[in-house]
C-alpha positions as CSV (number, residue, x, y, z in Angstrom):
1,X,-52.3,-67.9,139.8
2,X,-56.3,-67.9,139.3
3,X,-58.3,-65.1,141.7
4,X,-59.9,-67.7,144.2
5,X,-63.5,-67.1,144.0
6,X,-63.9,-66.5,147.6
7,X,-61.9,-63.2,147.0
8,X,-64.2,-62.1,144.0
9,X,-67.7,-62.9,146.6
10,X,-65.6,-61.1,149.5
11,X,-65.3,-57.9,147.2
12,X,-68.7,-57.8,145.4
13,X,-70.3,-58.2,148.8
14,X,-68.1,-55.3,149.7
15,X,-69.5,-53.3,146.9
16,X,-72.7,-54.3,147.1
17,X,-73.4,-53.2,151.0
18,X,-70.9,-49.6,150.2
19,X,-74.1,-49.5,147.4
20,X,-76.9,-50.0,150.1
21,X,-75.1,-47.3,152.6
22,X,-74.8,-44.8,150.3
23,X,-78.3,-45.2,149.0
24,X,-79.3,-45.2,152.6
25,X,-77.6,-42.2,153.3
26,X,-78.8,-40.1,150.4
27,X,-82.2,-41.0,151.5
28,X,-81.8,-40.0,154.9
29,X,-80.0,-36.4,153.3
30,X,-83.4,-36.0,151.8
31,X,-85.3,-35.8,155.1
32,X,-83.1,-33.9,157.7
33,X,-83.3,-30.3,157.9
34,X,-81.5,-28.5,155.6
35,X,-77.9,-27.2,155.9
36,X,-76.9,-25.1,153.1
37,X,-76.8,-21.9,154.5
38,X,-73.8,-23.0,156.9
39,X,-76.1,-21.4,159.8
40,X,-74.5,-22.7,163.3
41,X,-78.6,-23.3,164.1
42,X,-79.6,-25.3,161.3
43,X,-76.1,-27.0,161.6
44,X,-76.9,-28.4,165.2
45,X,-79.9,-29.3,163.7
46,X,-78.8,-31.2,161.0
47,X,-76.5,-33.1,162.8
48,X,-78.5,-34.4,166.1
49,X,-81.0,-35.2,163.4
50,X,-78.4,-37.5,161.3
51,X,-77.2,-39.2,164.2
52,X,-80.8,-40.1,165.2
53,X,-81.8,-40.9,161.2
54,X,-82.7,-44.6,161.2
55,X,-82.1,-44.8,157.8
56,X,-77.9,-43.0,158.3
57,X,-77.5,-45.3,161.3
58,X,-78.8,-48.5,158.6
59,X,-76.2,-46.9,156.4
60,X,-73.4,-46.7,159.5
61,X,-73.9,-50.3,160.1
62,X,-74.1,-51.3,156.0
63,X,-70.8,-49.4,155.7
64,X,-69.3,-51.6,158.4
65,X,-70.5,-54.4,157.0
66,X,-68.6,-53.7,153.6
67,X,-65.6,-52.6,155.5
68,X,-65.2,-55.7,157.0
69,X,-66.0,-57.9,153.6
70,X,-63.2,-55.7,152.4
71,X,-60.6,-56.3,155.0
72,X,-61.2,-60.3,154.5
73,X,-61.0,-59.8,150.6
74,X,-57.8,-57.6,150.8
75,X,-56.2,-60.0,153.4
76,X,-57.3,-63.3,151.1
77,X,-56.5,-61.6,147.7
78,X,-54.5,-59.1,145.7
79,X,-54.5,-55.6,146.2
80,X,-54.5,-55.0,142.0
81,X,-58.1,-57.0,142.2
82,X,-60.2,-56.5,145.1
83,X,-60.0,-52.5,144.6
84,X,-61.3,-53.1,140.5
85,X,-63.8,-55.5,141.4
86,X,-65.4,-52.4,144.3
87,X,-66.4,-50.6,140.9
88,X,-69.3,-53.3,140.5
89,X,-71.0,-51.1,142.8
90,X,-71.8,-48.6,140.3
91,X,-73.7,-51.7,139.0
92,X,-75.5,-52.4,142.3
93,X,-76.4,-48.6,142.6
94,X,-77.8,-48.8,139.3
95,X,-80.0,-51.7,140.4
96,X,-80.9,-50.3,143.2
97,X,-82.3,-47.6,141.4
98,X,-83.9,-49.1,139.3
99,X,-86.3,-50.9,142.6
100,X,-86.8,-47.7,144.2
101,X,-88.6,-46.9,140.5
102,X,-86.2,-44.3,139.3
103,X,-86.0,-44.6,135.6
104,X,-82.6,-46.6,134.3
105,X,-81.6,-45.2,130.8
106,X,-81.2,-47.9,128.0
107,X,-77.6,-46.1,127.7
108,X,-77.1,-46.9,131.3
109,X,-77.4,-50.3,130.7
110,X,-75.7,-50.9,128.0
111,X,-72.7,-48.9,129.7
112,X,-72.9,-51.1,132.6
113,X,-73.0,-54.5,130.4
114,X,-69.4,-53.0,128.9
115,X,-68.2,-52.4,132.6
116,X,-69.4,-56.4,133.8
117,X,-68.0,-57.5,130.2
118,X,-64.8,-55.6,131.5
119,X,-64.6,-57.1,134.7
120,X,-65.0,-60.3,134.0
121,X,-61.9,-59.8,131.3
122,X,-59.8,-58.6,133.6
123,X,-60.4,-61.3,136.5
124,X,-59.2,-63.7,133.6
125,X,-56.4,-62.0,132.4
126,X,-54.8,-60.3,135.9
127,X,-54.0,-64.1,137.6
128,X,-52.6,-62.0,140.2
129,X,-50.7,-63.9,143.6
130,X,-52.4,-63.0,146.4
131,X,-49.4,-63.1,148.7
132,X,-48.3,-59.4,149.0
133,X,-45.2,-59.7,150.0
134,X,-45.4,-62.1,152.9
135,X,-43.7,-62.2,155.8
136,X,-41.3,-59.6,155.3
137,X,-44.3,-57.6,154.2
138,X,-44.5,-54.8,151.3
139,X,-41.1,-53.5,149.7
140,X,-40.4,-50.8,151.8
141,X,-38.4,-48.2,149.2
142,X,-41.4,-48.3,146.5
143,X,-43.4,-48.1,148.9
144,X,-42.3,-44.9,150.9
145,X,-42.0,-43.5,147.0
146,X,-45.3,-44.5,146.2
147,X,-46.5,-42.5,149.7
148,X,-44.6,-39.3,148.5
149,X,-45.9,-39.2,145.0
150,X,-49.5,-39.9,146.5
151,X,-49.0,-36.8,148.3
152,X,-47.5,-34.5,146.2
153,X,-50.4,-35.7,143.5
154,X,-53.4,-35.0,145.9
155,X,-51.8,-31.6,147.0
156,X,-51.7,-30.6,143.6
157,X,-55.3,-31.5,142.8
158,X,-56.4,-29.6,145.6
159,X,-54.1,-26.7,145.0
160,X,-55.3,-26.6,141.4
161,X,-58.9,-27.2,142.4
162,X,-58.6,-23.7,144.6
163,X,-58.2,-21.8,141.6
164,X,-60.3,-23.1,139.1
165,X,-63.7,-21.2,138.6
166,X,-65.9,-23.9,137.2
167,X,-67.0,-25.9,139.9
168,X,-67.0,-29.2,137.9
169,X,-63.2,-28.9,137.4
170,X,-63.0,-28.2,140.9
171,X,-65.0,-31.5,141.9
172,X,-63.1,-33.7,140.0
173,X,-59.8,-32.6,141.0
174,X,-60.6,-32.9,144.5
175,X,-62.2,-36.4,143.5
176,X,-58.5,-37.4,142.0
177,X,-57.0,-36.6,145.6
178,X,-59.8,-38.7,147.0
179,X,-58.8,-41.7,144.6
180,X,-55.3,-41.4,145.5
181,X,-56.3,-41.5,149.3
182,X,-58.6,-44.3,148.8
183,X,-56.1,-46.6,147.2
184,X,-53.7,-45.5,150.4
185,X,-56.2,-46.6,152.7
186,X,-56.6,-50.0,150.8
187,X,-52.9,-50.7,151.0
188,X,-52.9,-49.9,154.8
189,X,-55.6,-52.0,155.4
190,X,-53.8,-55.0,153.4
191,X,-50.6,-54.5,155.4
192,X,-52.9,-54.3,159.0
193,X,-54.5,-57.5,158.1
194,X,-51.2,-59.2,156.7
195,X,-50.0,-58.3,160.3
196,X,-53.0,-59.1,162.6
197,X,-52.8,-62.7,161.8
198,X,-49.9,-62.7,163.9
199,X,-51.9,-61.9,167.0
200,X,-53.9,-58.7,168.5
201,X,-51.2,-57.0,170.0
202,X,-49.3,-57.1,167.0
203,X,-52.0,-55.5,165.0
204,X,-52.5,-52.8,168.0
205,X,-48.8,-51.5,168.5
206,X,-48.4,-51.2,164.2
207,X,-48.0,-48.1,162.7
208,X,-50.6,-49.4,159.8
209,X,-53.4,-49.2,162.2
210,X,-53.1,-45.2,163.7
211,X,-52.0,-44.6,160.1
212,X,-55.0,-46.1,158.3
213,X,-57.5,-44.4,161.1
214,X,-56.0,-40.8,159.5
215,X,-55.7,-41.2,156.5
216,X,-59.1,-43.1,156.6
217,X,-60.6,-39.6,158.1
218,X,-58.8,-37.2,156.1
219,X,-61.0,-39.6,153.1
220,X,-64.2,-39.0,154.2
221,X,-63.3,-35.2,154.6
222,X,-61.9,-35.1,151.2
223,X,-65.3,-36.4,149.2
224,X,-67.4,-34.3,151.3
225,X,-65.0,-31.2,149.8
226,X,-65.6,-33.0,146.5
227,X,-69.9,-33.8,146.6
228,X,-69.8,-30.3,147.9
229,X,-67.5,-28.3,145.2
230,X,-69.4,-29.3,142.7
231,X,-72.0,-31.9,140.8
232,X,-71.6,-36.1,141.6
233,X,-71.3,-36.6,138.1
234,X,-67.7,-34.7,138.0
235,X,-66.1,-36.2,141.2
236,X,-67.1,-39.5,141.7
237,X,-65.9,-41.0,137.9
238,X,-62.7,-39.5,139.1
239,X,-62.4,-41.5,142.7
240,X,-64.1,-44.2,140.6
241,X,-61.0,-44.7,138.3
242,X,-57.9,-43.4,140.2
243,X,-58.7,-45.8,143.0
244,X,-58.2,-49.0,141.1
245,X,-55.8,-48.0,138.7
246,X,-53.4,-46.6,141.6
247,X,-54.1,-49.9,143.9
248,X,-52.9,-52.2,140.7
249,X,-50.0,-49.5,140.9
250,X,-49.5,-50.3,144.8
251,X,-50.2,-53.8,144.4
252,X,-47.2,-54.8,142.0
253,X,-45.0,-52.3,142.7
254,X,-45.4,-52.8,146.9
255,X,-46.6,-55.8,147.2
256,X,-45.0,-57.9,144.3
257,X,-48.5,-58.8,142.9
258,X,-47.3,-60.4,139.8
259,X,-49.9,-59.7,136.7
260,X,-49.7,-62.2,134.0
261,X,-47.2,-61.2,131.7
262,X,-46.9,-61.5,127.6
263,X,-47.2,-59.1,125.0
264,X,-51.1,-60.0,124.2
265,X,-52.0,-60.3,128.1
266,X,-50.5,-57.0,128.5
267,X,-52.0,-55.4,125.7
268,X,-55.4,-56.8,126.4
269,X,-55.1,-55.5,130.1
270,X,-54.4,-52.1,129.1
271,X,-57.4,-52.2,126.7
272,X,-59.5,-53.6,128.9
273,X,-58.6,-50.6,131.7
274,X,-58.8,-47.8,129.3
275,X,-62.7,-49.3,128.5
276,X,-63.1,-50.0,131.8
277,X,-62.0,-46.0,132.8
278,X,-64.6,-45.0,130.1
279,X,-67.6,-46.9,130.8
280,X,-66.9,-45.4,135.0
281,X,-66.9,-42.2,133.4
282,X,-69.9,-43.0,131.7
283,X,-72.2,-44.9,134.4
284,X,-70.8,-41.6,136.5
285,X,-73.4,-39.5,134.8
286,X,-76.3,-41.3,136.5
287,X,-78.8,-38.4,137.3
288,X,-77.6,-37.3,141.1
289,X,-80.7,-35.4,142.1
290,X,-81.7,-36.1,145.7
291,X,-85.1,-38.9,146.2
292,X,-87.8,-37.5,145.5
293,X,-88.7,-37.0,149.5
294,X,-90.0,-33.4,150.4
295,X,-87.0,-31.7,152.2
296,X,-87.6,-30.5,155.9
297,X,-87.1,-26.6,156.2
298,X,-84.3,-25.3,158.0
């Protein structure tokens, strides 16, 4: 079945306003007092000063925004689709970049014509069902395995990323474990929605909602232990790529998201996601230094 083109708007939106917040909150980073020395002082500061940021609470509200464009795109479409097409906003970050006048690289843009061109393929090959299981919801044995092998792999990337000594290994195995929360999150989101259109107090008393609302949290604490173990440029290629790949994973193994099948469809797929993996990797490398906005003392 085609991806219905109100699922592919739904989920660029969603990247493009996850773009603007973090863009917005880099920004507002740049003019808070700093907070590297941990000091309980300069901590208070730093926080009543983010909560009061005009530019973080623009950010706050953008974030919501592509929550919510989210939600609609995973309750529409196919988990194996919307989560791929929230890599576009490497693209959008790239763009907005380039209109704040930070300098885009020609290798930049050529990386980021392979990840479109790679996109595009793979909305044309994936024809995924956006059903997800229905009524009788996901498949509940794959999907308790699928829950266990998420967290035995994102203990072991932060066990492992303990004891390594360079801090870029240590970035990007923390940035795995985000990528394998992320793509939980999604699926929990696509289960609360599947089950919200039954009615408010059906989406109240699931599990999926308390559920999502943790995990959710434990998230955001995760890529600050990642931005903060070690350079962007190590972690976030790594949530960048395990997110989408595992959600594909979730999405036909879960939800019975049916990919097109046939040797050359498969094969193309699987070419198309190992390119897809590289040119992340690639546009990953973007320079990561904070805007060029003097930094208040602490």
């Amino acid at each position: 079945m085609p991806v219905h083109w109100l699922v592919i708007v739904l989920s660029l939106g969603s990247a493009l306003a996850f773009a603007i917040s973090t863009n917005l909150k880099h920004s507002s980073a740049a003019q808070v007092p700093d907070v590297s020395l941990l000091r309980p002082g300069a901590v208070a500061r730093f926080v009543a000063a983010t909560l009061s940021h005009r530019l973080w609470l623009a950010g706050i509200v953008t974030d919501a925004i592509g929550l919510s464009l989210q939600v609609l795109a995973l309750h529409l479409g196919a988990l194996a689709v919307v989560q791929p097409l929230l890599i576009s906003g490497l693209l959008f970050s790239l763009l907005l970049r380039r209109r704040q006048g930070r300098p885009v690289t020609g290798a930049e843009v050529r990386w980021a014509l392979v990840l479109t061109g790679c996109l595009i393929g793979f909305l044309a090959l994936a024809g995924t069902n956006p059903g997800g299981g229905g009524d009788e919801g996901p498949d509940r044995l794959p999907a308790v395995v699928a829950a266990a092998a998420g967290v035995v792999l994102a203990l072991a990337c932060l066990v492992l990323a303990h004891r390594r000594r360079p801090a870029a290994d240590a970035a990007a195995l923390i940035g795995v474990a985000v990528g394998v929360v992320y793509a939980a999150t999604a699926a929990l989101l696509k289960g609360l929605t599947d089950r919200a259109v039954h009615g408010p107090l059906v989406a109240l008393t699931s599990w999926q909602l308390y559920t999502v609302v943790v995990v959710g949290a434990i998230g955001l604490f995760l890529s600050q232990l990642a931005f903060q173990a070690g350079p962007l440029t190590a972690s976030l290629p790594a949530i960048a790529t395990v997110d989408p790949l595992l959600s594909i994973v979730v999405g036909v193994l879960v939800y019975d998201e049916h990919i097109h099948r046939g040797p050359w469809s498969g094969f193309g797929l699987v070419a198309l996601l190992a390119l897809l993996g590289v040119a992340v990797i690639q546009l990953g490398k973007v320079d990561t230094e904070k805007p060029a906005v003097e930094r208040i003392s602490g």
